[in-house]
KOLVO-262047 format. One record per residue (C-alpha): residue number from 1; x, y negated, z negated. Coordinates in steps of 0.05 Angstrom, whole numbers, plus 5000, padded with zeros to 4 digits. Example, Ala and Ser with C-alpha at 12.3 -4.5 7.8 and 13.67 -1.06 7.14 Angstrom:
<rs>
+-----+------+------+------+
:  nr :   c1 :   c2 :   c3 :
+-----+------+------+------+
:   1 : 5246 : 5090 : 4844 :
:   2 : 5273 : 5021 : 4857 :
+-----+------+------+------+
</rs>
This chain:
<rs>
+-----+------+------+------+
:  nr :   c1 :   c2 :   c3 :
+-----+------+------+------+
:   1 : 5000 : 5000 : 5000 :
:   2 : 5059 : 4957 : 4989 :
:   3 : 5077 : 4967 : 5058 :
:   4 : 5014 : 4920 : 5081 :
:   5 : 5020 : 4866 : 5031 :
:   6 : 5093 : 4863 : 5051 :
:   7 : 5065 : 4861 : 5127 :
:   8 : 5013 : 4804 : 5119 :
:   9 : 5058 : 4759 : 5072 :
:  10 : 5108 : 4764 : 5137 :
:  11 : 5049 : 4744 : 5179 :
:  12 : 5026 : 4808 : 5211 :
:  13 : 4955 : 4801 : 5247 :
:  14 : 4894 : 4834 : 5198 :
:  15 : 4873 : 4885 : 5245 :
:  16 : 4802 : 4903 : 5221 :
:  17 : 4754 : 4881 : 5159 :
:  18 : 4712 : 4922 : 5107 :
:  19 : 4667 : 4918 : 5050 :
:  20 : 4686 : 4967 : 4998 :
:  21 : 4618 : 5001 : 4960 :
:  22 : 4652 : 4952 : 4896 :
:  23 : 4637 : 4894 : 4926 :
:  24 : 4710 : 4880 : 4955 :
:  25 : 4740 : 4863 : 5016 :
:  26 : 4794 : 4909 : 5048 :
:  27 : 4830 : 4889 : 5108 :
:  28 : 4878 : 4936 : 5147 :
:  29 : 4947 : 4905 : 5162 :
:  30 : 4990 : 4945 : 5210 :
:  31 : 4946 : 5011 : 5204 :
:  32 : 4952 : 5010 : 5123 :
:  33 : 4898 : 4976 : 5081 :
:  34 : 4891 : 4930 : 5018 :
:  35 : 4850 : 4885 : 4984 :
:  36 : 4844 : 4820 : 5014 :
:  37 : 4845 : 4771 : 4954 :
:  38 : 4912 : 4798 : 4933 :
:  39 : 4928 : 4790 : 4994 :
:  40 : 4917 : 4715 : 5004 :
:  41 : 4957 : 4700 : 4940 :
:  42 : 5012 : 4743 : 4956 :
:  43 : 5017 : 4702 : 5019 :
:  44 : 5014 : 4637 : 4993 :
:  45 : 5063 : 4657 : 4937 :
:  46 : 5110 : 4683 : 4994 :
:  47 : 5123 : 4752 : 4949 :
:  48 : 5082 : 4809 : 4914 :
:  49 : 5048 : 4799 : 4844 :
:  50 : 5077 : 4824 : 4786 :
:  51 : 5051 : 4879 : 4750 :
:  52 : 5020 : 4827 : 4695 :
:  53 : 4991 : 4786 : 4752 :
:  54 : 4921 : 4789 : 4767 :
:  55 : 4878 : 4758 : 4823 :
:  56 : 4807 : 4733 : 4793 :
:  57 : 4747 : 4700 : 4839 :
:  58 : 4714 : 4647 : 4803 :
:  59 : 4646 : 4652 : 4824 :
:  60 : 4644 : 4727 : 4807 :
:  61 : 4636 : 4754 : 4884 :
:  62 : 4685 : 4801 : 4904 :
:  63 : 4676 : 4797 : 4975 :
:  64 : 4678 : 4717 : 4976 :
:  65 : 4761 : 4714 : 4984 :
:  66 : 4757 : 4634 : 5005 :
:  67 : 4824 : 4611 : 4979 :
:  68 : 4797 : 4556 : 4937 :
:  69 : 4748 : 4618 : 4896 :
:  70 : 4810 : 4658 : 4889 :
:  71 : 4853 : 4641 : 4827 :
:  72 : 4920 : 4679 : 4791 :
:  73 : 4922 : 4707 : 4722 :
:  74 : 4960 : 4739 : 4676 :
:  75 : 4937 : 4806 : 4648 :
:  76 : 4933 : 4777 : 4571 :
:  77 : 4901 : 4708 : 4598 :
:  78 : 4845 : 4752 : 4638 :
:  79 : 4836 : 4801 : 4573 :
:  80 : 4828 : 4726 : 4532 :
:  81 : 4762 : 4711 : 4572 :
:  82 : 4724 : 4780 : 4566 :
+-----+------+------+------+
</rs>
């Protein structure tokens, strides 16, 4: 899965779309797929998250990946607001 984060952060073209049964948003990057709103962050950070990142949508929808819905957490700041 690395592989197509890796892909899309270098630019690769996101071959095809799909709306998982959870309510997110794959998209396939050089025949591999992964979730979208990592995805966008990882791209605009220009590297992968860390394993105590996490990607949150603010309004709750998991399929709306609009860059301005999409922010990054920490594991411990997300586990402060449950």
């Amino acid at each position: 899965m690395w592989y197509a984060y890796d892909q899309f952060i270098a630019g690769a073209p996101v071959q095809d779309r799909k709306l998982r049964s959870d309510g997110y948003v794959d998209i396939k990057v050089d025949g591999v797929w992964c979730l979208e709103h990592r995805a966008i962050i990882m791209k605009e950070l220009g590297r992968r998250l860390t394993r105590s990142e996490l990607v949150k949508h603010i309004d709750g929808d998991n399929a709306n990946n609009a860059r301005a819905n999409l922010v990054m957490k920490t594991r411990a700041e997300a586990a402060k607001e449950t």
